[in-house]
Short mmCIF file of the C-alpha atoms (twelve columns), coordinates in Angstrom:
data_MODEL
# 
_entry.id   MODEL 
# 
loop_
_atom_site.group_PDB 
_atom_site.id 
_atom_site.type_symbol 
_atom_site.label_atom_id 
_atom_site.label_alt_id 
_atom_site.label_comp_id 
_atom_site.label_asym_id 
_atom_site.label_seq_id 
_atom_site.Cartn_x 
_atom_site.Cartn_y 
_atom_site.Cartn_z 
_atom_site.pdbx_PDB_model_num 
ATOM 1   C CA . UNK A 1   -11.253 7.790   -5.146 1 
ATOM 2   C CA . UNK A 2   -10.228 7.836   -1.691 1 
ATOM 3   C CA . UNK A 3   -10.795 4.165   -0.286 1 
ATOM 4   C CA . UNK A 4   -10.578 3.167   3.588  1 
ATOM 5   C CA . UNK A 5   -7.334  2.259   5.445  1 
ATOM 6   C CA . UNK A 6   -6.990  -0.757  8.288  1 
ATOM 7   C CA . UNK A 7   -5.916  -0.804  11.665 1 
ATOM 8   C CA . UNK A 8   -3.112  -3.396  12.136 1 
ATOM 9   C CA . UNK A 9   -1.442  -4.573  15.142 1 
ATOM 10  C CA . UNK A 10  2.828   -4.454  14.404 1 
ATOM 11  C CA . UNK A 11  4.141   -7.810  15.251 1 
ATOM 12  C CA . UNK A 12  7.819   -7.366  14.699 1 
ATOM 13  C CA . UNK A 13  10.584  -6.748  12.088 1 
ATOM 14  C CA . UNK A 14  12.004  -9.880  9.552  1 
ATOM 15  C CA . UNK A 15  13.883  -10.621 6.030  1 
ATOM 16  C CA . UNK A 16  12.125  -11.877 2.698  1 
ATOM 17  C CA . UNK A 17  13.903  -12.335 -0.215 1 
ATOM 18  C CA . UNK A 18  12.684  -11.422 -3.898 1 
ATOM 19  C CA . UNK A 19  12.372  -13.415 -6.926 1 
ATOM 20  C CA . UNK A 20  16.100  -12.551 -7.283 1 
ATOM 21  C CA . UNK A 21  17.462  -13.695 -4.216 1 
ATOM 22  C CA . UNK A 22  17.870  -10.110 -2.961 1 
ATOM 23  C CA . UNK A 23  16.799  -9.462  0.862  1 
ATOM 24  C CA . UNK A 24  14.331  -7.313  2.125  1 
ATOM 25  C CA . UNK A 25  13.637  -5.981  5.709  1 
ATOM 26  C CA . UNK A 26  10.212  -5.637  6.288  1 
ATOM 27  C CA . UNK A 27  7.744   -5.093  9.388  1 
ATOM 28  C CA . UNK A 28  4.734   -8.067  9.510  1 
ATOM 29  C CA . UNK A 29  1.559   -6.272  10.432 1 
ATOM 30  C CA . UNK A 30  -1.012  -8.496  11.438 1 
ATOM 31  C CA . UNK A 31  -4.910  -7.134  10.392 1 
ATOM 32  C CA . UNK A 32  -6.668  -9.316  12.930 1 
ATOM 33  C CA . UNK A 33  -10.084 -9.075  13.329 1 
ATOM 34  C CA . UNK A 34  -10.644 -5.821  11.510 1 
ATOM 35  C CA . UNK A 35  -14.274 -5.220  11.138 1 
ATOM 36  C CA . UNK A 36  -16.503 -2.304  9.984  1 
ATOM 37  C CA . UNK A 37  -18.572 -1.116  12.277 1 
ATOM 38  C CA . UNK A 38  -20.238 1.681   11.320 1 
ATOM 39  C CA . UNK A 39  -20.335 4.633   8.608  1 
ATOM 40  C CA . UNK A 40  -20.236 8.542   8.797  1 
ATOM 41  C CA . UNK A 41  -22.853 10.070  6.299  1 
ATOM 42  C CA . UNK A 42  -23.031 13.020  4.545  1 
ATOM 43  C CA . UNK A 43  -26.773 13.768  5.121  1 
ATOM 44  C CA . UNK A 44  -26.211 12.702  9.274  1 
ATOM 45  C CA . UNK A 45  -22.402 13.599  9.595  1 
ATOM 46  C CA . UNK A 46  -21.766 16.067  7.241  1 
ATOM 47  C CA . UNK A 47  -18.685 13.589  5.987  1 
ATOM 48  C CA . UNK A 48  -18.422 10.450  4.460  1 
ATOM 49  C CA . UNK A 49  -16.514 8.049   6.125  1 
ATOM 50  C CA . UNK A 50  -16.162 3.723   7.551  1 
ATOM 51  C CA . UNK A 51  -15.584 3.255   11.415 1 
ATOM 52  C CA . UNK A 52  -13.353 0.397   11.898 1 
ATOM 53  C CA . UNK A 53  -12.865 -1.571  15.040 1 
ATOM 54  C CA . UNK A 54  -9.885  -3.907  15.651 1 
ATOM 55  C CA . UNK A 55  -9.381  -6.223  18.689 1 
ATOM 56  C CA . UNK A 56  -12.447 -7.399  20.480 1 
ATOM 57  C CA . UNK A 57  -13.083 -6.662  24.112 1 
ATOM 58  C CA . UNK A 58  -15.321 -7.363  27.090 1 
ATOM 59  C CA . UNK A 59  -17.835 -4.340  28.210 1 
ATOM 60  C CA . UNK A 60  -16.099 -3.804  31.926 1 
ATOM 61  C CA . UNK A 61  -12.525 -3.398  29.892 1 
ATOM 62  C CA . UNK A 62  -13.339 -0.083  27.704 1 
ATOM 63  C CA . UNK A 63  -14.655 3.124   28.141 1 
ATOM 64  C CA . UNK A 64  -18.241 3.573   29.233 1 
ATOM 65  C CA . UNK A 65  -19.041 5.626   26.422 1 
ATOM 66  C CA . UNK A 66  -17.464 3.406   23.856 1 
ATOM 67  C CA . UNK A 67  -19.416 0.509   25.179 1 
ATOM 68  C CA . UNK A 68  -23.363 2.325   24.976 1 
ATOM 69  C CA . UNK A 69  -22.097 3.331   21.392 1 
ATOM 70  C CA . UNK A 70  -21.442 -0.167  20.551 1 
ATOM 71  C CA . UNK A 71  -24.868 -1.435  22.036 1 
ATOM 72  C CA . UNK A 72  -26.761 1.315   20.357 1 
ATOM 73  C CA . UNK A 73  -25.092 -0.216  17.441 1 
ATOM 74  C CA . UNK A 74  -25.508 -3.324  17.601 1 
ATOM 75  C CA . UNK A 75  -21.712 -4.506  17.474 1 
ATOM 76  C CA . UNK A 76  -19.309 -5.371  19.893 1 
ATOM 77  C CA . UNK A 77  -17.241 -2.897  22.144 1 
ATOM 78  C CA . UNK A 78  -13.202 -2.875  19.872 1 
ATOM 79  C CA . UNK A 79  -9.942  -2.228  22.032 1 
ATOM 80  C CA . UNK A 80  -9.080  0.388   19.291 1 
ATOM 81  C CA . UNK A 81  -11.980 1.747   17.356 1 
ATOM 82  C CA . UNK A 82  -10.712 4.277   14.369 1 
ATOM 83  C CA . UNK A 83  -12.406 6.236   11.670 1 
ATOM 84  C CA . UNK A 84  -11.429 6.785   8.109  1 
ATOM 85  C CA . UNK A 85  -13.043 9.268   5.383  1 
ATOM 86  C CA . UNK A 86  -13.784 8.083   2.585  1 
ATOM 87  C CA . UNK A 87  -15.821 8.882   -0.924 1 
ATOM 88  C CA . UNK A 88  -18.877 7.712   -1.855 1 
ATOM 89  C CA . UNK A 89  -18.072 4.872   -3.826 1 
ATOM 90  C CA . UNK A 90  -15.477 3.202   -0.797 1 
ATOM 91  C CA . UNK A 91  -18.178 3.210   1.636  1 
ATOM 92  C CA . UNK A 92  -17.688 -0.286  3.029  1 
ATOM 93  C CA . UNK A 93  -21.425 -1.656  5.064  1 
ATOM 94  C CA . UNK A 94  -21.202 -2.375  8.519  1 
ATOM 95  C CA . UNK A 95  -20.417 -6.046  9.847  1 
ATOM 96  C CA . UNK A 96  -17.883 -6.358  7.010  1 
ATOM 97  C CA . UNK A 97  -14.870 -7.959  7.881  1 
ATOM 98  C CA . UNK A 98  -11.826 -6.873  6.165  1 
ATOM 99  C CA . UNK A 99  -8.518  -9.067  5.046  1 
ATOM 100 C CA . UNK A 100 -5.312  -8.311  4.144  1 
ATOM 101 C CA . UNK A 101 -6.172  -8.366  0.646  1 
ATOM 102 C CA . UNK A 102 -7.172  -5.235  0.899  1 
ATOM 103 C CA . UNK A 103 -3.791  -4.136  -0.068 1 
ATOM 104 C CA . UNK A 104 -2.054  -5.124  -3.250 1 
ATOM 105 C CA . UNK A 105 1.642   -6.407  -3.579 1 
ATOM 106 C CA . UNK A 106 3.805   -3.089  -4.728 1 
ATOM 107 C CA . UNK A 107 1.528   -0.306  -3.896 1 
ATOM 108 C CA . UNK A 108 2.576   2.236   -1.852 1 
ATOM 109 C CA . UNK A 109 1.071   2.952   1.512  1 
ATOM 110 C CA . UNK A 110 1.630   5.668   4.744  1 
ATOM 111 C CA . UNK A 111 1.559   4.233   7.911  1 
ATOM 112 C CA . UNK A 112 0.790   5.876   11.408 1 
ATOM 113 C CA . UNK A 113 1.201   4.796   14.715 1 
ATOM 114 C CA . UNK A 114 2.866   6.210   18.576 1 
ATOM 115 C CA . UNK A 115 6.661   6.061   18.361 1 
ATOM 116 C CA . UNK A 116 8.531   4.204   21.568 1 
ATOM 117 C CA . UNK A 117 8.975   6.624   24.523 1 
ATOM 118 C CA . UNK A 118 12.244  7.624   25.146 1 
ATOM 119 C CA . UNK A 119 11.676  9.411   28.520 1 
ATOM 120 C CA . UNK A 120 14.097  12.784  29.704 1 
ATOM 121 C CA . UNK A 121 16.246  13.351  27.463 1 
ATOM 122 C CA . UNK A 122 19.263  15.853  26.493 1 
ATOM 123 C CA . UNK A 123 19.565  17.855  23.609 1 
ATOM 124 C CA . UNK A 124 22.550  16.396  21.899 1 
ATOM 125 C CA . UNK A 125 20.076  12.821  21.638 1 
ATOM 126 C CA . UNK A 126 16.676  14.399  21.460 1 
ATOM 127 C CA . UNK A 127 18.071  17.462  18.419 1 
ATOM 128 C CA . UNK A 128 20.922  16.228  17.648 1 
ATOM 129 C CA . UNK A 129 22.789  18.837  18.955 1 
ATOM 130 C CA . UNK A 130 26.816  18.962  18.619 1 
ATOM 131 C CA . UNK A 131 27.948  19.210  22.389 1 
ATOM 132 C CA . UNK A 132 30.034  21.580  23.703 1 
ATOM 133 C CA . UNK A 133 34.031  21.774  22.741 1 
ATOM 134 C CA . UNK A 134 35.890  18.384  24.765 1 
ATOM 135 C CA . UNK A 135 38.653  21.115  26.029 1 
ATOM 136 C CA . UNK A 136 39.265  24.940  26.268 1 
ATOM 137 C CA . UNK A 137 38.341  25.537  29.971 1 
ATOM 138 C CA . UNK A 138 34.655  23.177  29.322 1 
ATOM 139 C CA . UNK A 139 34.302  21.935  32.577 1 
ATOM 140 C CA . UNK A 140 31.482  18.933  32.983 1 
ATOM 141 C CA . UNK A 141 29.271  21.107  30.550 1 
ATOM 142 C CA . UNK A 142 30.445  18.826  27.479 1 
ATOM 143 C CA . UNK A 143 26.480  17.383  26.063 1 
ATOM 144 C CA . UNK A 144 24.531  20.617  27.399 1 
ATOM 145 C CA . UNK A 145 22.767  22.673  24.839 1 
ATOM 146 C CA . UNK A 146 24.634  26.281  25.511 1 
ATOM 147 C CA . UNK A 147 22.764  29.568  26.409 1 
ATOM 148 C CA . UNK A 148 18.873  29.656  25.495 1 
ATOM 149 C CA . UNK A 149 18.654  33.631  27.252 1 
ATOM 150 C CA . UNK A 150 18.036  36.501  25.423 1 
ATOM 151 C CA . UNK A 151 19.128  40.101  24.989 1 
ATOM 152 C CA . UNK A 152 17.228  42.938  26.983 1 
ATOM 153 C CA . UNK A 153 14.608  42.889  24.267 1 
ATOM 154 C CA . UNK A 154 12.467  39.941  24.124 1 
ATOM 155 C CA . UNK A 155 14.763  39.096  27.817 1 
ATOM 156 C CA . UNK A 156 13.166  35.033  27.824 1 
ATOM 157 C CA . UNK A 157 13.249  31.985  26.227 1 
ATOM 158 C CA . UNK A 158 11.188  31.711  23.099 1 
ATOM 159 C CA . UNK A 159 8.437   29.150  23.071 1 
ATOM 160 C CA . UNK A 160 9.493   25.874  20.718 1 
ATOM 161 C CA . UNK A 161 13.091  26.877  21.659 1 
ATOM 162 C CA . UNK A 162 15.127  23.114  21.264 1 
ATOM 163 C CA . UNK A 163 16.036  21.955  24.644 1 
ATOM 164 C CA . UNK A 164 16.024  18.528  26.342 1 
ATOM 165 C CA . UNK A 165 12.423  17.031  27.599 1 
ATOM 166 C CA . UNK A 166 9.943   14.322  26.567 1 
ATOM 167 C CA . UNK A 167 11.288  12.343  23.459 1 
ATOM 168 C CA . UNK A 168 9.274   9.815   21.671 1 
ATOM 169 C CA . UNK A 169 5.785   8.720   22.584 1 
ATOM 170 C CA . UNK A 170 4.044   10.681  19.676 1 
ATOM 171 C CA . UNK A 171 2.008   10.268  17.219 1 
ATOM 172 C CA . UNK A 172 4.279   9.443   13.783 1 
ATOM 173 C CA . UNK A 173 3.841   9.035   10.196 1 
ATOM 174 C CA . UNK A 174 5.881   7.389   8.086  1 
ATOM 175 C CA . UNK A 175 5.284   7.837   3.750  1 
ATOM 176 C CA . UNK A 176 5.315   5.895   0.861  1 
ATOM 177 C CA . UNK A 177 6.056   2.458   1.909  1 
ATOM 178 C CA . UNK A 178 5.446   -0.436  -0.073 1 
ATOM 179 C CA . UNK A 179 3.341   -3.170  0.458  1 
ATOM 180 C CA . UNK A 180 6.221   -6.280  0.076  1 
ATOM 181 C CA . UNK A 181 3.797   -9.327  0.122  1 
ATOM 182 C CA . UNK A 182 0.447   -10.091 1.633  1 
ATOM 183 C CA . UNK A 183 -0.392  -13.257 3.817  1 
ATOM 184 C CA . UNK A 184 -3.832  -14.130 2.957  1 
ATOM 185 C CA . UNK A 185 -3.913  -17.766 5.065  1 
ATOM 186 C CA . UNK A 186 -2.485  -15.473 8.166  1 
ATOM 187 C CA . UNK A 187 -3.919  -12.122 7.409  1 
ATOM 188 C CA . UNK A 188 -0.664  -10.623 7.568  1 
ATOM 189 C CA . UNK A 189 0.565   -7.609  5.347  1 
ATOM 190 C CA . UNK A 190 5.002   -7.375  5.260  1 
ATOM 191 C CA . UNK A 191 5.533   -3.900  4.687  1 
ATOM 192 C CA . UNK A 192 9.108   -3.038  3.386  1 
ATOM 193 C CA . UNK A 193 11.249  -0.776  5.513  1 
ATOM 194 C CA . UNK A 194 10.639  0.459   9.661  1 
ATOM 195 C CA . UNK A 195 7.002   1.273   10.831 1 
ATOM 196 C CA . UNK A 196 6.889   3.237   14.234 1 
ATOM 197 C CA . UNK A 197 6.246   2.064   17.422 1 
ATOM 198 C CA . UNK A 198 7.077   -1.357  19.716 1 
ATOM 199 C CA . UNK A 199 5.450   -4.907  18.737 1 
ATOM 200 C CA . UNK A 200 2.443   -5.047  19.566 1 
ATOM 201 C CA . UNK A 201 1.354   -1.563  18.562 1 
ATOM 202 C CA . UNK A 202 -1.842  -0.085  16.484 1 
ATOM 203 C CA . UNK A 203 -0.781  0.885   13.268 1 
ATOM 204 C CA . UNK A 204 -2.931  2.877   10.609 1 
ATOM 205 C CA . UNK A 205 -2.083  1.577   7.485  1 
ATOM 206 C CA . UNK A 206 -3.770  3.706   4.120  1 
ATOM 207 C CA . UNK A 207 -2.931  4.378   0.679  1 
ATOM 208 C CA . UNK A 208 -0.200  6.780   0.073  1 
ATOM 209 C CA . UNK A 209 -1.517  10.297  -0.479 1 
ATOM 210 C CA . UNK A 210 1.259   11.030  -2.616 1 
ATOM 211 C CA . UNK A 211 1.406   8.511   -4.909 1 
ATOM 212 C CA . UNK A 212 -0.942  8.402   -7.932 1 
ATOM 213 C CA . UNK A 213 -2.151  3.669   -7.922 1 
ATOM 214 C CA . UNK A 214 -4.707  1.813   -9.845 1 
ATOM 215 C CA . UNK A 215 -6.177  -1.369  -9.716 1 
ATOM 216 C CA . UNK A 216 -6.869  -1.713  -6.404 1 
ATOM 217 C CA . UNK A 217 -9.836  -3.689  -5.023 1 
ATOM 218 C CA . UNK A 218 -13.109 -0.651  -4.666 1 
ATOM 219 C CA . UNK A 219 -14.143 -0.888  -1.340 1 
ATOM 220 C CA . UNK A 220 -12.567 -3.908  -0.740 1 
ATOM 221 C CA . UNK A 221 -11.499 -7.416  -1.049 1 
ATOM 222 C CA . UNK A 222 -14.597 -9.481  0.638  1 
ATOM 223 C CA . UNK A 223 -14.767 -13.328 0.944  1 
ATOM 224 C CA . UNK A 224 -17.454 -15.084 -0.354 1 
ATOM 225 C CA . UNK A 225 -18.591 -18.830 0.215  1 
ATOM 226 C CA . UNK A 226 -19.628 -20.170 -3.026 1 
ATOM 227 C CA . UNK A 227 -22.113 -23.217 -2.677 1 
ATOM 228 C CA . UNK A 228 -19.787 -25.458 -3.312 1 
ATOM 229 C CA . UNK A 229 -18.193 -24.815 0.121  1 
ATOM 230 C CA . UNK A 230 -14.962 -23.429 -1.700 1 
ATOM 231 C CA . UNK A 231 -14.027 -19.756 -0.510 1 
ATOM 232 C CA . UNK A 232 -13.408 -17.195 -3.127 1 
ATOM 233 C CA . UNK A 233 -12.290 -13.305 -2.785 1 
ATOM 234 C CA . UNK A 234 -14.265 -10.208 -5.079 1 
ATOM 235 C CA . UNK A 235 -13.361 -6.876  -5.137 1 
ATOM 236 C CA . UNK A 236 -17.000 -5.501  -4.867 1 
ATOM 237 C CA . UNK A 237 -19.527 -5.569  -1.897 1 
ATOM 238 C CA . UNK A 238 -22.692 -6.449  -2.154 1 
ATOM 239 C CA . UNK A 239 -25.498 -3.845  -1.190 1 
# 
């Protein structure tokens, strides 16, 4: 069973406490408007997978490709429009809007998203390098890297070699985190620990690859209006 992940916007870092008083430091995620709004299929695609869209946004503001794709569709144009593979049975339809409580409390997930950009930097920062010796004839060489050069035989500098340049501003993924507590009134998810990234940042959020969980909702948690008026949550989707 491989079920679909959400796209969450980061909202900032805070402290919970447990059932025991102890404190936690965890990053509130906020799952917005997620939506489904479209599938991959095996027979059309040659995968299996949901398209999610986070975030809606005017026609002029996105791509023009993204915005005939979401006309041909029949949906709205998304600010951040993601796709997630899936199996058969997590196939979620489209117009489905997904909650928080698509994640349970304790499970473990892996979350994805850029890392703050850093700009230049040296190598001692960027590598961790140790610096040059503070004395011994050193002069204003201390934080450089050393020689990179080679011999006569290959006679350059090998590609990947560890040297200062761009740090930060990639693409990161951070494993086995746990889901903390779920918001369902704000549709917020407080996952415990550091996600990557500045507030305000798209963040994947899926189940952990490496960590064997049952009981979790298949697709998803959906909310239904009973006839009453009252709002209830099942873990199935209607066909």
């Amino acid at each position: 069973m491989k079920r679909s992940g959400l796209i969450t916007t980061k909202i900032g870092m805070t402290r919970l406490y447990d059932d025991s008083g102890v404190a936690h430091a965890v990053t509130v995620l906020s799952v917005g408007d997620c939506a489904v709004i479209g599938n991959r299929t095996m027979e059309k695609n040659g995968y299996v997978a949901n398209i999610l869209g986070v975030c809606e946004a005017r026609a002029k503001h996105v791509a023009k490709p993204q915005a005939v794709a979401a006309e041909k569709a029949g949906v709205k144009p998304y600010r951040k429009v993601v796709e997630f593979r899936v199996s058969d049975d997590c196939v979620i339809p489209s117009g489905t809007q997904l909650s928080a409580s698509h994640f349970v409390v304790g499970q473990f997930v892996d979350v994805q998203a850029t890392s703050k950009g850093k700009g230049f930097q040296g190598a001692m920062k960027r590598h961790n390098f140790g610096g040059k010796e503070a004395s011994h004839g050193v002069l204003k060489a201390h934080r450089s890297l050393g020689g990179t050069g080679m011999r006569e035989w290959p006679g350059r500098v090998l590609k990947g070699k560890k040297m200062a340049g761009q740090m930060g501003n990639e693409t990161v993924t951070v494993q086995n985190l746990k889901i903390f507590g779920v918001d369902n009134a704000e549709n917020l998810v407080f996952v415990e620990g550091a996600v990557p990234g500045a507030n305000g940042t798209f963040v994947l959020v899926t189940d952990a690859v490496k960590k064997e969980q049952t009981e979790l909702p298949v697709p998803t948690f959906v909310k239904t209006v009973e006839s009453a008026g009252a709002t209830t949550e099942t873990n199935t989707v209607a066909e």
